[in-house]
C-alpha positions as CSV (number, residue, x, y, z in Angstrom):
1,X,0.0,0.0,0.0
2,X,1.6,3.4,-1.1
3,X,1.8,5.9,1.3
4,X,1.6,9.8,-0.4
5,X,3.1,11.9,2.0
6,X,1.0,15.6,2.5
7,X,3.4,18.6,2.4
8,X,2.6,21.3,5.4
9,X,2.2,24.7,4.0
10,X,5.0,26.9,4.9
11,X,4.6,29.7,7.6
12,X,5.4,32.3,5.3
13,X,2.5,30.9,2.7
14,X,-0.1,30.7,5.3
15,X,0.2,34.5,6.5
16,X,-2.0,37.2,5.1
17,X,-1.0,40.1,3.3
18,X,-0.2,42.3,6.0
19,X,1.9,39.7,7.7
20,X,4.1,38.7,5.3
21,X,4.6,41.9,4.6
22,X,5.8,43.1,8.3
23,X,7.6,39.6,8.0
24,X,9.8,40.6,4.9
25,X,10.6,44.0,6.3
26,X,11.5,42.5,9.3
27,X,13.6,40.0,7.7
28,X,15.0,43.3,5.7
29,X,16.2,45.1,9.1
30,X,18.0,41.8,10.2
31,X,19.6,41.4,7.1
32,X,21.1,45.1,7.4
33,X,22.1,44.8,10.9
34,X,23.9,41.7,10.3
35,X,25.7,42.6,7.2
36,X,27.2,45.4,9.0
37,X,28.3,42.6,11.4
38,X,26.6,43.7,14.2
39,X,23.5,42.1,16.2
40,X,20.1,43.7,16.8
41,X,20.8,44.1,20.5
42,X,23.8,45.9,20.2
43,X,21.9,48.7,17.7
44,X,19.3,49.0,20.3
45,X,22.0,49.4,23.2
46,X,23.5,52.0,21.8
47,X,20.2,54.2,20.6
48,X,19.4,56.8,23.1
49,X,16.0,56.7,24.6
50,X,15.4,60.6,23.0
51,X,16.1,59.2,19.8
52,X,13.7,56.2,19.8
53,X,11.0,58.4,21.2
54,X,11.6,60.7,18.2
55,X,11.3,58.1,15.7
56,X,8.3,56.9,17.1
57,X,6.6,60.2,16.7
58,X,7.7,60.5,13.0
59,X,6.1,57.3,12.2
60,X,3.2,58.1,13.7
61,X,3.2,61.2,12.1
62,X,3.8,59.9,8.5
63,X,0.4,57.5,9.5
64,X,-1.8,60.1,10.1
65,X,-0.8,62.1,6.9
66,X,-1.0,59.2,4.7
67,X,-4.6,58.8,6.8
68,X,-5.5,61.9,5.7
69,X,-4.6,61.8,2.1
70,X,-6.7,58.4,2.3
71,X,-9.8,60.7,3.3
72,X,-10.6,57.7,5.7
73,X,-13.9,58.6,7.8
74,X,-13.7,59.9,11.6
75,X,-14.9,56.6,13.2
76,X,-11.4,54.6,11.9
77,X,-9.1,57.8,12.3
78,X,-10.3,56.8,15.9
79,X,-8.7,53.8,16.0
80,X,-5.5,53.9,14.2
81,X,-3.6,56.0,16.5
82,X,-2.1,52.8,18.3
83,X,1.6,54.0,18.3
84,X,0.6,56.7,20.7
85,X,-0.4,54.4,23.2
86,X,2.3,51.9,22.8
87,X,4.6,51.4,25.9
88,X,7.8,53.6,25.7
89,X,11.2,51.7,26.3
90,X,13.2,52.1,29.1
91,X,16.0,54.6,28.3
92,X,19.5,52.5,28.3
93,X,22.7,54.0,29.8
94,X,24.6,56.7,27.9
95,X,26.3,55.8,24.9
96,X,29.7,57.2,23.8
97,X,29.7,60.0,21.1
98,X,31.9,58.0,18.7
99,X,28.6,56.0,17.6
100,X,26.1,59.2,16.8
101,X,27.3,59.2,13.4
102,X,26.4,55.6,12.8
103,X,23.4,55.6,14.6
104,X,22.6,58.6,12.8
105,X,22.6,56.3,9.4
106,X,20.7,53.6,10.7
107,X,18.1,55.6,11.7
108,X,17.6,57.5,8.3
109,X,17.6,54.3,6.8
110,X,15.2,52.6,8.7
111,X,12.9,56.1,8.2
112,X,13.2,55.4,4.5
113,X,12.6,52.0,4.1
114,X,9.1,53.0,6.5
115,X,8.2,55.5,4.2
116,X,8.7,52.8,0.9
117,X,6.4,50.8,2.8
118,X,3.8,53.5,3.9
119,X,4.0,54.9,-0.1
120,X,3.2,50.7,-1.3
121,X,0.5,49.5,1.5
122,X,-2.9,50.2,2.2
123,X,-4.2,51.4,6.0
124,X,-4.4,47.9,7.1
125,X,-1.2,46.8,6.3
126,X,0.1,49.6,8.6
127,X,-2.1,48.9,11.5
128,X,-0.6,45.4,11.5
129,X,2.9,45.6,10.1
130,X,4.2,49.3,11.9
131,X,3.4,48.0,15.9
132,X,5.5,44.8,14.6
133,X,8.4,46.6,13.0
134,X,8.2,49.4,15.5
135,X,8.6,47.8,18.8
136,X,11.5,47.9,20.2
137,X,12.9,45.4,22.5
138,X,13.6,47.0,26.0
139,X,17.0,47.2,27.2
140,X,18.7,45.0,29.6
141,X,19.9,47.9,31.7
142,X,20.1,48.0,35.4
143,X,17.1,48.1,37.5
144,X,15.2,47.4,33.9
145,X,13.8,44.4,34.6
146,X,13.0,43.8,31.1
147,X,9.7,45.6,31.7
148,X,8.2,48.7,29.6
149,X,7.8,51.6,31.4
150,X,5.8,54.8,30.5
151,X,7.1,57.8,28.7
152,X,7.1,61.2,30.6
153,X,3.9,63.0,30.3
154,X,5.0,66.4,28.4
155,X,1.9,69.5,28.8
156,X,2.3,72.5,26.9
157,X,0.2,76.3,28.5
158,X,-3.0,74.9,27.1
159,X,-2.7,71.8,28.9
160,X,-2.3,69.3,25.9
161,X,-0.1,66.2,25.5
162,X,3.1,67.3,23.6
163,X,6.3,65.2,22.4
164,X,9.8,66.3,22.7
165,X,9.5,68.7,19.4
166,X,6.3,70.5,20.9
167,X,4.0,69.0,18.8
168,X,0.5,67.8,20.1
169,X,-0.3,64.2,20.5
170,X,-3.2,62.3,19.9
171,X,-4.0,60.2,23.2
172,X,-6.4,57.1,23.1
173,X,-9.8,57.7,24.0
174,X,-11.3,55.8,26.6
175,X,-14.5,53.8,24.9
176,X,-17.2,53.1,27.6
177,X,-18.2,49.3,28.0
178,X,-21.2,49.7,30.5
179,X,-24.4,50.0,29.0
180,X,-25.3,52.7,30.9
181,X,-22.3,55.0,30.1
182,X,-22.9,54.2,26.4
183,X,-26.3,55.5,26.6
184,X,-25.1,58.5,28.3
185,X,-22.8,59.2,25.3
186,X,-25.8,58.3,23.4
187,X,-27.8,61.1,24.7
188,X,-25.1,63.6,24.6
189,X,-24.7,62.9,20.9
190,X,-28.4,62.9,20.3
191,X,-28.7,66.4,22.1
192,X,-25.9,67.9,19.8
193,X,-27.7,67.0,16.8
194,X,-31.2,68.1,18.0
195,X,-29.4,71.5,18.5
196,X,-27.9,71.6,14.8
197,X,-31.6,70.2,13.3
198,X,-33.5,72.6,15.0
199,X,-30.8,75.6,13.7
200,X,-31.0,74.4,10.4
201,X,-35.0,74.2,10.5
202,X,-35.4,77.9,11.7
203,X,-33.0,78.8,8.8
204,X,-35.2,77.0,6.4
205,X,-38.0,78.6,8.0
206,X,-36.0,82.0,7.0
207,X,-35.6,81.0,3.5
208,X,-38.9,80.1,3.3
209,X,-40.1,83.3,4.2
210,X,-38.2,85.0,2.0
211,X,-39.1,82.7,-1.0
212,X,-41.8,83.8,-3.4
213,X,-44.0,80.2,-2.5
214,X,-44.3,80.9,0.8
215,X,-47.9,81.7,1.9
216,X,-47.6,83.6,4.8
217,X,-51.7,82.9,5.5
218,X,-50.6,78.8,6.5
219,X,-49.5,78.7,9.8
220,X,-46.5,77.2,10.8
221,X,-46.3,74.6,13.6
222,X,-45.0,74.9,16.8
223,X,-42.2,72.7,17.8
224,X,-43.7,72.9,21.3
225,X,-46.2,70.4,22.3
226,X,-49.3,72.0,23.9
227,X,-50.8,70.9,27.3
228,X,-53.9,68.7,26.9
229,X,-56.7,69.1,29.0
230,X,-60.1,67.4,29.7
231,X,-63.0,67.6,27.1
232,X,-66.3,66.6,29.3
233,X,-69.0,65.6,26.9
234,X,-73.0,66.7,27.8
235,X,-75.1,64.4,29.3
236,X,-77.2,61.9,26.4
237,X,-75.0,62.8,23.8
238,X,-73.6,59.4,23.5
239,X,-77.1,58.0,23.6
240,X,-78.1,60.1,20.7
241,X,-75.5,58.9,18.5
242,X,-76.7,55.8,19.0
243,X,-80.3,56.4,18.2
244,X,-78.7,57.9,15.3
245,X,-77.1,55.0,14.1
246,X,-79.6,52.7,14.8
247,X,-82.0,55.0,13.0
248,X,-79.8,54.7,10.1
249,X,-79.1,50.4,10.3
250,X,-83.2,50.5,10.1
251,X,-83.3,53.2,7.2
252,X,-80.4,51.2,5.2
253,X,-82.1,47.5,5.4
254,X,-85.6,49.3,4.4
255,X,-83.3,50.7,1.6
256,X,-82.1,47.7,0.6
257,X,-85.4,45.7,1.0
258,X,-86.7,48.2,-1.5
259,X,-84.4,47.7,-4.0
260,X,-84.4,44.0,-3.7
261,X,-88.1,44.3,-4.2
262,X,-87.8,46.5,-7.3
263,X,-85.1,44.3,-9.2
264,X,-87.7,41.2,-8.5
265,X,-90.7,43.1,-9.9
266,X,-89.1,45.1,-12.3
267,X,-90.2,48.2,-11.5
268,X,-87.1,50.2,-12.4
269,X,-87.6,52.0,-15.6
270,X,-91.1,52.7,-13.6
271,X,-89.2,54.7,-11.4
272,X,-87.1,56.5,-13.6
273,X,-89.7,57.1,-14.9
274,X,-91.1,58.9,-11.7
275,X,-87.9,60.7,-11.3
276,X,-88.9,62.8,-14.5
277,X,-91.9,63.7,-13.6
278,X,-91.9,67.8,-14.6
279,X,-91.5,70.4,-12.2
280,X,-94.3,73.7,-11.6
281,X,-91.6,75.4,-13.5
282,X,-91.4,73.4,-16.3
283,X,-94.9,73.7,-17.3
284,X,-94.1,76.8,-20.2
285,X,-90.7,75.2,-21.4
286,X,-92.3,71.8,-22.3
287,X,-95.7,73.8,-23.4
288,X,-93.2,75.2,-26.0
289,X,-91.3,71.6,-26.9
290,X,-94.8,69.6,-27.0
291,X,-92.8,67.0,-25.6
292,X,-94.5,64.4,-23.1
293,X,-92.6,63.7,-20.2
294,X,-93.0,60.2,-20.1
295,X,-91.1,60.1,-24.0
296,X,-88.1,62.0,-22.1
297,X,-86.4,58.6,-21.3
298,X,-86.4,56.8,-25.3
299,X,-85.5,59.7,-27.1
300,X,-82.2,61.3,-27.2
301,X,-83.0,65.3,-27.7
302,X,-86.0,67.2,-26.8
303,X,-87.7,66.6,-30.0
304,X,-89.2,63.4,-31.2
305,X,-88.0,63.6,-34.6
306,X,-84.1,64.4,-36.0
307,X,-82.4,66.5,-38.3
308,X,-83.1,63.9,-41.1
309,X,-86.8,63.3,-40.0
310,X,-86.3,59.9,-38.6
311,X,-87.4,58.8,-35.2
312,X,-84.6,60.5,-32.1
313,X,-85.3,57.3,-30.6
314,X,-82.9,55.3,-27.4
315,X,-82.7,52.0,-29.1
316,X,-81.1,50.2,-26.1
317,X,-83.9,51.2,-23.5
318,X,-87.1,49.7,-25.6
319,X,-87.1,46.2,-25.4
320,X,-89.8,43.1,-25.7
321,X,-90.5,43.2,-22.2
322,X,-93.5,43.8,-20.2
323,X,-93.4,45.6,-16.5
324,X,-96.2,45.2,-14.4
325,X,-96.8,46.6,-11.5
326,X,-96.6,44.8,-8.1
327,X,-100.0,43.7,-6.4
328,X,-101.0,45.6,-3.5
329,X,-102.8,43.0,-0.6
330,X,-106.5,44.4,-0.6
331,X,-107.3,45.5,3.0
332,X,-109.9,42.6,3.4
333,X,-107.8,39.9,2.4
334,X,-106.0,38.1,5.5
335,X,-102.7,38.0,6.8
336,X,-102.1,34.5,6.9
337,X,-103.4,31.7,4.7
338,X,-107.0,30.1,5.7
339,X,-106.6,26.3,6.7
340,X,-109.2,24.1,4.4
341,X,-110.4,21.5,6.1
342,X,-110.5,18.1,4.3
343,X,-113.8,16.2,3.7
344,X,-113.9,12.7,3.8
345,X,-116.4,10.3,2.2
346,X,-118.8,8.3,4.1
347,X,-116.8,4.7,3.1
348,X,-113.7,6.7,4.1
349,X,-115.3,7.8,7.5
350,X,-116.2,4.4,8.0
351,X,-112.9,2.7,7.1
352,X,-110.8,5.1,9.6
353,X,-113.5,4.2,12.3
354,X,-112.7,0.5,12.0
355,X,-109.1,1.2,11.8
356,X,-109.4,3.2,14.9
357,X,-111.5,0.6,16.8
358,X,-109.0,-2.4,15.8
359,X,-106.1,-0.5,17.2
360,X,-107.0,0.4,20.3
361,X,-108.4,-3.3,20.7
362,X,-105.4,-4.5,20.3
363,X,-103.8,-1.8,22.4
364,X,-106.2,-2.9,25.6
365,X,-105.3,-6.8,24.6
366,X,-101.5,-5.9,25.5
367,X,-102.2,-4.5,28.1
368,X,-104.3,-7.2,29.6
369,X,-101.8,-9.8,29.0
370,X,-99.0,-7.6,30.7
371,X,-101.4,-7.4,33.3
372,X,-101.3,-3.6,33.3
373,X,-105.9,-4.1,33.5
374,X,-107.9,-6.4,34.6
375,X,-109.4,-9.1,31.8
376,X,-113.3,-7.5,31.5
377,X,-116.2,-9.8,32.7
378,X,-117.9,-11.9,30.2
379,X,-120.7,-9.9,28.1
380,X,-123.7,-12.3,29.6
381,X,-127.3,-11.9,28.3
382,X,-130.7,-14.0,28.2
383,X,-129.7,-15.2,25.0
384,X,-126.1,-16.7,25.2
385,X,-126.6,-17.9,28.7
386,X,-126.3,-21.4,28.6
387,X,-123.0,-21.3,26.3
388,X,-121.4,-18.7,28.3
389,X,-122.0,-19.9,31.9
390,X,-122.3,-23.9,31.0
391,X,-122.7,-25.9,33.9
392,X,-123.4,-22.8,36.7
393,X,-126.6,-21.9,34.8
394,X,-128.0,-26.0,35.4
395,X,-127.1,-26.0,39.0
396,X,-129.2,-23.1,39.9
397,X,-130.9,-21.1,36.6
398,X,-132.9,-18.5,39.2
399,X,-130.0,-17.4,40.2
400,X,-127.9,-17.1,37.3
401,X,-131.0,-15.5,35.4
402,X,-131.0,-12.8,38.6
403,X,-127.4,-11.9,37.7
404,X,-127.4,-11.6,34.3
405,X,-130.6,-9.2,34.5
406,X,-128.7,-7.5,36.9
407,X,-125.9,-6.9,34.4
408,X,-127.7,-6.3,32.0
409,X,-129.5,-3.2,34.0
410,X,-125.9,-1.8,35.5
411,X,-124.8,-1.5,31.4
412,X,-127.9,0.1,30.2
413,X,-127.7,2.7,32.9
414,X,-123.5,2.9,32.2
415,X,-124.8,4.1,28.7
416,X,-127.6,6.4,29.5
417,X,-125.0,8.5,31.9
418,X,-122.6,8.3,29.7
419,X,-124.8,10.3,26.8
420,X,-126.4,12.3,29.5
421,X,-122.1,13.3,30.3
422,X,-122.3,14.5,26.7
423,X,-125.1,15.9,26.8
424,X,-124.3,20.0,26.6
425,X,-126.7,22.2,28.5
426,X,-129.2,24.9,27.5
427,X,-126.2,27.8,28.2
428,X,-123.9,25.7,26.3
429,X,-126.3,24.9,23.1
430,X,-127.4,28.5,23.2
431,X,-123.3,29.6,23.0
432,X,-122.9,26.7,19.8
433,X,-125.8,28.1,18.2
434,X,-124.7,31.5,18.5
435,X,-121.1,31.1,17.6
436,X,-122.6,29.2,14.8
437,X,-124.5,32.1,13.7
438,X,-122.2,35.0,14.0
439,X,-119.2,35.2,12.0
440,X,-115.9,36.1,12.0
441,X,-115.7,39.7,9.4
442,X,-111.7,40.9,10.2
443,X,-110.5,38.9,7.8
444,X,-113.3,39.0,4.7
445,X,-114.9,42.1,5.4
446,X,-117.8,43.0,6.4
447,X,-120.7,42.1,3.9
448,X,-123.4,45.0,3.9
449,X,-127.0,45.0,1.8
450,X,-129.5,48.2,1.5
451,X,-132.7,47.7,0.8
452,X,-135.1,50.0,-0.6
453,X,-139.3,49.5,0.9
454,X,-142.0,51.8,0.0
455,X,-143.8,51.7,3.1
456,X,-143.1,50.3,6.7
457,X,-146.2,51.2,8.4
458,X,-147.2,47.4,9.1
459,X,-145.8,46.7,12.4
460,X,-145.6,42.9,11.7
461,X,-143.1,43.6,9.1
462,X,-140.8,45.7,11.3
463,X,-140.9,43.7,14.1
464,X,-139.8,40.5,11.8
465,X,-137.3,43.1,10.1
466,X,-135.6,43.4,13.5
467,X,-136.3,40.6,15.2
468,X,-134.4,38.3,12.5
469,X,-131.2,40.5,12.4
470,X,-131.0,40.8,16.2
471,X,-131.4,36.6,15.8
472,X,-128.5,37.0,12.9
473,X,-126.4,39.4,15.1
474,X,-126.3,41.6,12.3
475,X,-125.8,45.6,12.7
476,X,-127.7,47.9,10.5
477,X,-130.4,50.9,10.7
478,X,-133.8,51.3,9.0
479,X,-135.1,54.6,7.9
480,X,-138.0,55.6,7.4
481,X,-139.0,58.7,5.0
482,X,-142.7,58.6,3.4
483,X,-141.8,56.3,0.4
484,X,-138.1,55.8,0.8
485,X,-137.6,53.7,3.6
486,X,-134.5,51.8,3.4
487,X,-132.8,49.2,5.3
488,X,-128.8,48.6,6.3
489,X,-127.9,45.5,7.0
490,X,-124.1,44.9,8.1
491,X,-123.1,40.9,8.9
492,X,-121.4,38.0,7.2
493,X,-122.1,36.2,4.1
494,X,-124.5,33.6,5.7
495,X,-125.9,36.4,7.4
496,X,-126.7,38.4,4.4
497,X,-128.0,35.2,2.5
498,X,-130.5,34.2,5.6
499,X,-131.7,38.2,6.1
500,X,-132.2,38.5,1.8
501,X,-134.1,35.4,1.7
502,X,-136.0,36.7,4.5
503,X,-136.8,40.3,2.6
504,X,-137.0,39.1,-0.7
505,X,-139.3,35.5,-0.5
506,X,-140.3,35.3,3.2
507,X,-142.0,38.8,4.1
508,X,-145.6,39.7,1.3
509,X,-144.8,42.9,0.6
510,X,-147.6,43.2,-2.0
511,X,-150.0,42.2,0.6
512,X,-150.0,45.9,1.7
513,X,-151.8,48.5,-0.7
514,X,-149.4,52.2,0.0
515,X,-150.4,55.7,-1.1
516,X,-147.5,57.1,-3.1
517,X,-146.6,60.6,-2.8
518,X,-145.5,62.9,-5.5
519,X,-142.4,64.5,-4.6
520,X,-142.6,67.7,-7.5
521,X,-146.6,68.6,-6.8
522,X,-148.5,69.5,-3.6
523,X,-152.0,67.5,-4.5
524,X,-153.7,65.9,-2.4
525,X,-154.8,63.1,-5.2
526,X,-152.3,60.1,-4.3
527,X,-153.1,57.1,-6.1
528,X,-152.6,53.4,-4.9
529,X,-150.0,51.1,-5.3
530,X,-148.5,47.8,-3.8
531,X,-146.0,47.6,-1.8
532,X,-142.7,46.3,-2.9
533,X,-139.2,46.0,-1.4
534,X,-136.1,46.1,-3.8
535,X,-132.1,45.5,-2.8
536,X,-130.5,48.5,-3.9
537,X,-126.8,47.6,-3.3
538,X,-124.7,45.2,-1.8
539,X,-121.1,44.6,-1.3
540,X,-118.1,45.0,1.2
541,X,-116.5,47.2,3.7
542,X,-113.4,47.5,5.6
543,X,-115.5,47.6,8.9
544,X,-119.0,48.4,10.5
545,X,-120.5,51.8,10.4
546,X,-123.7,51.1,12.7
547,X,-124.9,49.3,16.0
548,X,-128.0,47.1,16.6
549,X,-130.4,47.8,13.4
550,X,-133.0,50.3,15.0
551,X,-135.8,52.4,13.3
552,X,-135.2,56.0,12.3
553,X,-138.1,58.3,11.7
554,X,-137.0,61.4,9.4
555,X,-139.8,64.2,8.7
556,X,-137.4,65.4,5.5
557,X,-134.7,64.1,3.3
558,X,-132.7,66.9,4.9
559,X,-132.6,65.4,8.1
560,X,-132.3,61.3,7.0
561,X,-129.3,62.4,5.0
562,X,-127.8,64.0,8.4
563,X,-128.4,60.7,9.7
564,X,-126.4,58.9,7.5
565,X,-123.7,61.4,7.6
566,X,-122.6,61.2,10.9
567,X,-121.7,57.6,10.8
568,X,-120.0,58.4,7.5
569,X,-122.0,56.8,5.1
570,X,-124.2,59.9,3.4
571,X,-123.9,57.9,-0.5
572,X,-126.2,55.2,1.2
573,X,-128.9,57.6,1.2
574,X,-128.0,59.4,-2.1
575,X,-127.8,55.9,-3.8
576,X,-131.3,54.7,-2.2
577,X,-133.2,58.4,-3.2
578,X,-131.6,58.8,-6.4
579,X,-133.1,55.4,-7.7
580,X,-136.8,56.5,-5.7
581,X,-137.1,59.4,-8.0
582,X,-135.5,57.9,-10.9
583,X,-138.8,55.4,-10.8
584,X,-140.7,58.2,-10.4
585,X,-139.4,59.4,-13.6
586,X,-140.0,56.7,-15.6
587,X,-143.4,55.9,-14.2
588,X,-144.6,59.1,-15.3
């Protein structure tokens, strides 16, 4: 089995950029210090700690001007000033003059070969190659330690950090890590730009003013929030929106009932045709057109004929339909649907008798064997005696013919008390035959006759007249005016039928010979006619006009018309006199 062996990447190959970068220059410096045949130690010994400070501060100077030729924002300028902070070496012990020269050279070729690098690299390069190449290992001096201690702290009259050369320094600001000091330099931020926004808004507000747009009638608004108070509302106002809305839930699903009704009926173009109904002030402007309103809605102009001559005619509103208009429930007609009873034939009738009978035979035989009743005692009479009793009616007969009489009694008089339990009573067949003769008039109206009589002088005939609607339970009045007496009746229809039978066939009017007046002469020469009794009219009202029929006698026709007009019925009495003289008429 071949092994393959796996090469490790060099060190130099996994660094980044920036690394191998600060790598290469630091191999660079070495490689200068040792061909001079000198160590790096022994170059550090003999720099001066004045000196190393100084070319710290020129590199960090050289950063921050390539920084700014970068035109890198504020928030990384913040961060880059890292040299500043670094720790400053320990000064080592004096070093003789005859070096300076040399050192001298190292130093401006170490600034160069910075600057090469600062001129070739981007910003981070520096900030991770310059703290590399930059730091200086500390000296081994006495009382060193090999520890880095702090620089001296060098204030100028203003109280700023200065280096050696009286330039100011850059110090690291201190970031704050608790929350709460973060929003504290949160707020103080926040304030400093409210300031500047509200500046620059009042100098808009400036320009604005000066500007040619601006209307100085709008009313700018106040940056200042106004105190709210309390807005008490009046007692029931509450309540009255609600009636209000309520008021307008019932008016909206009347609305819509409407125009559900409408669509159904088709009663639409009815309605526009409503809506064009003219107006008081119309009258002289469609006087002049001779235009009916009802054509407004086919034609297209105000003209019924063209340019051309042709029909102006809306093609697309005549069609082949028909509207009708919806059917109004007549005032007598009920509410809810009569029930009709069923009628059965007499082979029917008997059919469910014996179906009824059976079944609840059979019911009572169930019963009887669950024992729920007693088993019923034999049916005994005279004639099946011996086969129902057997031997008991050979030991003793007299006795066994006692007890069946007896039976025989006790059932008959079971039967007579059971009709007599059925019987109804004289109140109660009084209250059947009266509910049988009055009727029920809410729902079919009420039915009303008038009846025209020449003379009512016999008293026989009035008492039958009001005897038989008092009987009837009819309502009604009865006039009476020389030769127009007339007669209101006011019941149901089996009422009416029952009274006109009665003044049409029962009563002889002709029996009676009457005197007949003449209504246009004064003479006293009346001649003789029979008596006769006509119906006049007959029909339906919404409801009664008059109590229990009683007799009215009127000297004139002034005063029987007054009569009928206070219970609202005056055309009862025109109708009845207005056929009286138009016989008259004709007679002549």
């Amino acid at each position: 089995m071949a092994t393959t062996s796996i090469k490790r990447p060099k060190e130099e190959d996994s660094l980044d950029g920036p690394g191998r970068e600060a790598k290469k220059l630091k191999s660079r410096f070495q490689d200068d210090s040792n061909g001079d045949g000198k160590s790096d130690q022994d170059t550090t010994e003999q720099l001066s700690s004045s000196q190393i400070r100084e070319m710290m501060m020129n590199a960090q100077k050289m950063i921050e001007e390539r920084k700014r030729s970068l035109n890198q924002p504020p928030a990384l300028l913040k961060t880059t000033p890292v040299l500043s902070s670094l720790p400053t070496p320990v000064a080592p012990k004096a070093v003789p003059p005859s070096s300076m020269d040399e050192r001298a050279r190292k130093i401006a070729e170490l600034q160069a070969q910075i600057q090469s690098k600062l001129a070739t690299s981007t910003l981070a390069t520096l900030n991770l190659s310059l703290p590399k190449t930059a730091s200086v290992p500390a000296s081994t001096g006495e009382g060193s330690n090999n520890e880095p201690k702090p620089g001296p702290l060098i204030l100028n009259a203003d109280g700023r950090t200065v280096d050696a050369t009286g330039k100011e320094i850059a110090l690291a600001q201190y970031t704050p890590t608790l929350k709460a000091n973060i929003r504290a330099k949160k707020r103080e931020v926040l304030k400093t730009h409210m300031g500047k926004g509200s500046q620059q808004q009042s100098e808009e507000a400036g320009n604005l003013t000066e500007s040619r747009f601006f209307d100085p009638r709008v009313a700018a608004k106040s940056s200042v929030r106004t105190r709210r108070t309390f807005h008490f509302h009046e007692q029931g106002k509450f309540q009255q929106v609600a009636s209000r809305m309520r008021m307008k839930a019932q008016l909206d699903k009347l609305q819509s009932e409407i125009s559900q009704i409408a669509r159904k009926t088709g009663i639409n173009s009815v309605t526009a045709l409503a809506l064009v109904a003219p107006r008081v002030g119309d009258r002289q402007e469609e006087e002049d057109i001779d235009l009916e309103w009802w054509d407004s809605v086919i034609l297209q102009t105000r003209s019924y004929e063209g340019e051309d001559g042709q029909p102006n005619l809306r093609q697309e509103t005549i069609t082949n339909l028909i509207e009708h208009p919806i059917q109004m429930r007549a005032p007598t007609d009920p509410l809810a649907l009569p029930y009709l009873p069923v009628f059965l034939t007499e082979k029917e009738r008997k059919k469910l008798r014996r179906t009824t009978r059976r079944e609840n035979w059979k019911e009572k035989q169930e019963n009887i064997r669950l024992g729920l009743e007693p088993p019923p005692q034999a049916k005994v009479r005279i004639s099946n005696l011996m086969r129902v009793l057997g031997n008991e009616a050979i030991q003793d007969p007299t006795k066994i013919e006692a007890h069946v009489r007896e039976q025989m009694a006790k059932r008959l008089q079971n039967h007579q008390e059971a009709n007599a339990s059925r019987k109804l009573t004289a109140d109660q067949r009084r209250e059947k035959k009266e509910k049988k003769l009055q009727e029920d008039t809410t729902t079919s109206g009420v039915h009303v006759a008038i009846y025209r009589i020449k003379d009512l002088s016999n008293l026989s005939k009035k008492f039958k007249i009001e005897t038989n609607a008092k009987q009837l339970y009819m309502t009604g009045c009865a006039v009476i005016f020389k030769d127009v007496n007339v007669v209101i009746v006011e019941g149901g229809p089996k009422q009416q039928k029952k009274y006109k039978r009665l003044m049409l066939n029962r009563i002889r009017w002709e029996e009676d010979a009457v005197k007949v007046s003449k209504h246009d002469t004064g003479s006293s020469s009346q001649p003789e006619t029979r008596n006769s009794c006509q119906l006049v009219w007959e029909g339906t009202t919404k409801q009664r006009n008059f109590g229990d029929l009683i007799f009215k006698l009127c000297p004139s026709e002034v005063v029987a018309r007054e009569h009928f007009r206070k219970h609202g019925v005056e055309h009862y009495w025109d109708l009845s006199y207005s056929t009286a003289v138009l016989e008259e008429t004709e007679e002549k």
